[in-house]
C-alpha positions in Angstrom: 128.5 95.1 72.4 126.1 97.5 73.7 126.1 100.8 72.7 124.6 104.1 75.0 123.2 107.3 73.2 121.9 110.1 74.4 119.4 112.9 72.8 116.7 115.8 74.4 113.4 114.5 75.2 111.8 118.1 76.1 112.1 120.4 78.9 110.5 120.6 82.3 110.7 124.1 84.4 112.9 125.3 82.3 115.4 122.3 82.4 116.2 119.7 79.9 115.1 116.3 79.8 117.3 113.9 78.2 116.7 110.3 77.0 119.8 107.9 77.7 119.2 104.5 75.3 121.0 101.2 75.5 121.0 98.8 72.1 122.5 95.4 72.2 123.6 93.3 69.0 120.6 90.8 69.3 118.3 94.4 69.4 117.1 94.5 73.2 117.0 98.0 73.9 116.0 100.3 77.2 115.3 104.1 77.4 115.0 106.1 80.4 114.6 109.4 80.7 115.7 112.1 83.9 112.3 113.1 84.2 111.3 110.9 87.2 114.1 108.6 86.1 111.5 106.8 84.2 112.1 103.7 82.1 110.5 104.5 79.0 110.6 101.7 76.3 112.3 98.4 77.2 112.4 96.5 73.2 112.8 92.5 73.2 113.1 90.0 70.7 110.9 87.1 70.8 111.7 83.5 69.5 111.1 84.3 65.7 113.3 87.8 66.5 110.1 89.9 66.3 111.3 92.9 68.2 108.5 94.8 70.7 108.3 97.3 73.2 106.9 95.6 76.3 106.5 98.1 79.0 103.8 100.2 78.7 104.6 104.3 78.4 104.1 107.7 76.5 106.3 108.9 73.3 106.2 112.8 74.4 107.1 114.3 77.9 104.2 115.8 78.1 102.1 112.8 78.7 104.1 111.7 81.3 104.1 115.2 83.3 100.2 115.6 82.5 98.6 111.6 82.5 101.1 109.4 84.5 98.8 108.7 87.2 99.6 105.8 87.4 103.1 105.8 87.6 104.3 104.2 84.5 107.4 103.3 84.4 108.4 105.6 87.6 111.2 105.6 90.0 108.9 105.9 93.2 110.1 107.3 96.4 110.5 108.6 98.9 109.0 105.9 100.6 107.3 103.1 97.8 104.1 101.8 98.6 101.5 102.7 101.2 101.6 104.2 104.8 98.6 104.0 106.8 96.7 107.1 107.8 99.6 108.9 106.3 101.6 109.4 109.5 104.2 108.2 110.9 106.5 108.4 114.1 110.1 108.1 114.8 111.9 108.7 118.3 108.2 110.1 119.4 107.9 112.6 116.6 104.6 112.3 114.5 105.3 113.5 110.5 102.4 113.5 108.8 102.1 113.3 105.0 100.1 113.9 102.2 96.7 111.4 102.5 96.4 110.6 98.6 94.6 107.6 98.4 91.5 108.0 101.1 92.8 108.6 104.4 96.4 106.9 103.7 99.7 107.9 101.8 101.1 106.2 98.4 104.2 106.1 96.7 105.6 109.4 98.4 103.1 111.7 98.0 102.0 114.8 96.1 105.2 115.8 94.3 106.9 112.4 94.6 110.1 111.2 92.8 108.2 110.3 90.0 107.3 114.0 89.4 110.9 115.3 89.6 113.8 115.8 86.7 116.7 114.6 88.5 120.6 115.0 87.3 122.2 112.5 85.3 125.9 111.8 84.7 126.8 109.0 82.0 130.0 107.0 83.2 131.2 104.7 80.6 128.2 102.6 79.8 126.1 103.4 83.2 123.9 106.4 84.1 123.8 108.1 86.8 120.5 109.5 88.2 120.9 112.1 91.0 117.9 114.0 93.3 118.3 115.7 96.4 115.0 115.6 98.4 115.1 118.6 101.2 114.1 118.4 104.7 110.5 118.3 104.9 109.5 117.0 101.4 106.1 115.8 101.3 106.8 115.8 105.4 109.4 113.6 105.3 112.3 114.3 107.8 116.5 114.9 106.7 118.0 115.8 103.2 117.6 112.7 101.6 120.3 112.5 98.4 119.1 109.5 96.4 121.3 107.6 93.3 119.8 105.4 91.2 122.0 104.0 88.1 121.2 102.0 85.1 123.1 99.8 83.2 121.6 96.9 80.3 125.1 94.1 79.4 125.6 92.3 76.6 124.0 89.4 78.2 120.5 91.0 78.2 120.7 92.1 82.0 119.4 95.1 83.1 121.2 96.4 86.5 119.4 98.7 88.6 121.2 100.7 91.2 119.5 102.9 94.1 121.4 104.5 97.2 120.3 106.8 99.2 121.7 108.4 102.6 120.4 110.8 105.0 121.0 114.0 107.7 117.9 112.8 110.3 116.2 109.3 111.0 114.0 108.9 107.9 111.8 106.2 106.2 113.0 104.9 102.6 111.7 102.6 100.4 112.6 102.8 96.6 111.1 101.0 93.6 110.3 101.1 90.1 107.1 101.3 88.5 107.3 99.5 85.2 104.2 98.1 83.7 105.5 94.8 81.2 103.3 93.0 78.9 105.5 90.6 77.1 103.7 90.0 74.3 104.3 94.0 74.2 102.8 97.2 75.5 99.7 97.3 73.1 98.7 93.2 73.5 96.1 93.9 76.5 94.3 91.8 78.8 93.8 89.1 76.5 97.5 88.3 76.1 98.4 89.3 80.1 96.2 86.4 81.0 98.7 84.0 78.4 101.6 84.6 80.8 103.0 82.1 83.2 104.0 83.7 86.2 106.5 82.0 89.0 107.2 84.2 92.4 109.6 82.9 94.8 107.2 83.9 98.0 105.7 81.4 100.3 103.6 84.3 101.8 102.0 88.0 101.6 101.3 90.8 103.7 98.0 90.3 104.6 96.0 93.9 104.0 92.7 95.2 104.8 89.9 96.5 103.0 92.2 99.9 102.2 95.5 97.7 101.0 97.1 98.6 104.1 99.1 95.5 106.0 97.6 94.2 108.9 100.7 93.2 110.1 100.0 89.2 109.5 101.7 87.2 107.4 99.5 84.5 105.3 100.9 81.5 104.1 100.1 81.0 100.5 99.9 77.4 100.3 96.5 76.8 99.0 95.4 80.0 97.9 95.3 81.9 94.4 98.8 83.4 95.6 100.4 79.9 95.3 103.1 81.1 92.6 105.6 78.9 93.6 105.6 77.1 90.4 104.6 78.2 87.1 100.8 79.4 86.5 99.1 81.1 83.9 97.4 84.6 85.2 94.1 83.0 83.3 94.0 80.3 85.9 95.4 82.2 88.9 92.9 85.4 88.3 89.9 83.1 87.9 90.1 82.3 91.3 89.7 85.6 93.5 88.0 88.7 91.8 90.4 91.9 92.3 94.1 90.1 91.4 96.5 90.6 92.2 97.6 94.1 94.1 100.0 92.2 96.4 103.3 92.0 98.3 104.9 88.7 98.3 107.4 88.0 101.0 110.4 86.4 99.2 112.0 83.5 100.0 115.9 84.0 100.5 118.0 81.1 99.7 121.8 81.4 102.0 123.8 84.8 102.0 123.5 85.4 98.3 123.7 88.9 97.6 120.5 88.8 95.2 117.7 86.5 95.4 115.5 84.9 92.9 112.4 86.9 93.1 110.1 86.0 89.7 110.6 84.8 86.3 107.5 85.7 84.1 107.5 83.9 80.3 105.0 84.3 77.3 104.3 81.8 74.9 105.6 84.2 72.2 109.3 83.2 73.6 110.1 86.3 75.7 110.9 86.0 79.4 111.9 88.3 82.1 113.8 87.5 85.5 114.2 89.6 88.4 117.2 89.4 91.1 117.1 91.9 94.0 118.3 91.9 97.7 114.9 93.4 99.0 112.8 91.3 101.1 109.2 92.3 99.1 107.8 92.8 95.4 104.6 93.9 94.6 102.4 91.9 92.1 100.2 93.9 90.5 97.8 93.2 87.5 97.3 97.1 86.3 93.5 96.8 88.3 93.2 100.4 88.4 93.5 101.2 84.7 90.8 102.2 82.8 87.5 99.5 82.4 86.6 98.4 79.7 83.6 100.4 79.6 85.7 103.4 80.4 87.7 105.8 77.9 91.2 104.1 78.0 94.8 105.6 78.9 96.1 106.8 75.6 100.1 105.5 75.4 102.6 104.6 73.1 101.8 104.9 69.2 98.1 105.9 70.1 97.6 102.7 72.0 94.6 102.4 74.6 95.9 101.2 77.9 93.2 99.3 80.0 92.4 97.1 82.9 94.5 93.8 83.6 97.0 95.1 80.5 99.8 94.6 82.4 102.0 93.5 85.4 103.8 94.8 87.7 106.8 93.4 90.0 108.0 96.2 92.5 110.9 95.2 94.7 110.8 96.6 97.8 110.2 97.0 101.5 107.0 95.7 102.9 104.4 98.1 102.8 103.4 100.1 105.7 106.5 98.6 107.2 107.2 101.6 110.0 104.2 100.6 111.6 105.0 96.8 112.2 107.9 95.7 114.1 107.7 92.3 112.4 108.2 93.6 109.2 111.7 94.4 108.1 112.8 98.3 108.7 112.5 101.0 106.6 114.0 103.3 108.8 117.4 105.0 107.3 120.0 106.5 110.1 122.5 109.0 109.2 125.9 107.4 108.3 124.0 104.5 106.8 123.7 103.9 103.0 120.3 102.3 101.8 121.0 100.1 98.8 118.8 98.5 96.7 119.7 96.4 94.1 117.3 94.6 91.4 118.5 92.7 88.1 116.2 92.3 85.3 117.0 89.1 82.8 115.3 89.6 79.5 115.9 86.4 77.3 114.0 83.8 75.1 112.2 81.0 76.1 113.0 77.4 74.2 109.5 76.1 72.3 108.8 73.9 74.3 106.7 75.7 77.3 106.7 75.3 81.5 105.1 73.0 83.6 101.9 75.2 84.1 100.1 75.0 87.4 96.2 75.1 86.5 93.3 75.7 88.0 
């Protein structure tokens, strides 16, 4: 039985924050919070029944309205990702947004969904995130009203939930921005490199020297990106300095609603699963936190946060789709609903470990 509690977690403009958490009988757990309808602490047993956060985060609001540069744990919209040279045009109308990476536009901007306290409404054992995002946001066109819910069952699945629709032609493209480290959030880089990672993508979005598509699609046969079958990051990184800040294209298999998209496993016992029906994720290996030489992120319990001491897996739109028409769309119409929806599968690995691809 899983069982849903809520309690303040601070206030922001004047408004309360609350934090909704989920508790199964095997202790999983998952907070998230209505500022930036962040996922805050996701707890999983490993094979002994050692219990451990393993997504890296901040105990006080503060941190997270102050430090989250990086987006941890972040609902990101309105349009995840990069755009290049911040602009856009639909029906010949140029909209030109914030440039906050050089010259180009990431993860929605200046004030992005990650920055906002957004309603919630708990309906039996789901919650419901609300924002309303005005006409002109960030310079992005129509009243976008976005949902996003979240619901962990008995079976250690995490369901994630966004819709969105619009009043004018618009670009969306929603995702979450949860860092995991399975051996939990204070193992670092040494225990990231221990994980054996599978992604169900035969190719990426090939990017230039700024991370924004070129509009090709490379086959990964061959490469470091080859995650077709199991690999440990040690191997895998080895290979190519800077890895991995990717989109994989994934593989769909019939008319199945969800998709396999990754399954990630430590030798400690804990794996994680994803399911989604968008055609991208994002593989990132947390390059842009702090050196080692550098004074680290300070998260969870005091913990240093630093380079390569986590992963991320995005689902989402290709980046810097609106600018190739061989990508898939990101253009919402009014009338139509965006949904996106991703399943996360936490559960214990058996003793005996993968067939690991190495280098």
């Amino acid at each position: 039985m899983v069982v849903l509690t809520k309690e303040p977690f601070g206030t922001f403009e004047g408004e309360p924050v609350t934090r909704f958490t989920w508790k199964t009988a095997n202790g999983l757990s998952v907070s998230v919070i209505s500022y930036g309808a962040i996922i805050q602490s996701i707890k999983v047993p490993d094979r002994n029944g050692a219990v451990k956060d393993v997504v890296l985060g901040f105990d006080d609001l503060q941190s997270y309205t102050t430090r989250n540069t990086p987006h941890l744990g972040a609902a990101i919209g309105r349009c995840a990702n990069r755009i290049g040279k911040a602009t856009f045009d639909i029906d010949g109308v140029s909209y030109k947004l914030a440039k906050n990476i050089g010259e180009n536009h990431l993860h929605g901007g200046i004030r992005s969904f990650d920055k906002v306290n957004w309603k919630s409404n708990k309906n039996g054992q789901k919650v419901t995130f609300s924002y309303l995002s005005k006409d002109g946001e960030e310079g992005y066109p129509g009243d976008l009203l976005t949902n996003i819910t979240y619901e962990l069952l008995d079976d250690g699945n995490f369901h994630v939930e966004y819709l969105a629709t619009t009043t004018k032609k618009t670009i969306v493209n929603l995702t979450n921005h949860s860092y995991f480290n399975l051996a939990g959030h204070d193992a670092g880089a040494q225990e990231l490199y221990n994980h054996v990672v599978t992604i169900n993508a035969d190719r990426i979005t090939e990017t230039d020297a700024d991370s924004i598509p070129t509009g090709k699609l490379v086959a990964v046969g061959g490469t470091a990106y080859d995650l077709r079958v199991p690999s440990r990051l040690a191997h895998v990184m080895e290979k190519k300095p800077g890895l991995f800040d990717d989109n994989f294209c994934v593989t769909s298999f019939g008319n199945k609603d969800l998709n396999f998209v990754s399954r990630v496993e430590h030798p400690c016992g804990r794996s994680l699963e994803i399911y989604c029906n968008q055609p991208g994720v994002q593989f990132y290996t947390a390059n842009f936190l702090p050196a080692p030489s550098d004074s680290a992120l300070v998260g969870k319990s005091g913990e240093g946060y630093r380079r390569h001491g986590a992963f991320c897996l995005e689902t989402q739109i290709y980046p810097d789709a609106v600018h190739h028409d061989n990508f898939p769309s990101p253009v919402l119409v009014p009338g139509e609903l965006y949904k996106h929806v991703v399943v996360y599968k936490f559960g214990v690995a058996q003793a005996s470990s993968p067939t690991v691809v190495s280098a």
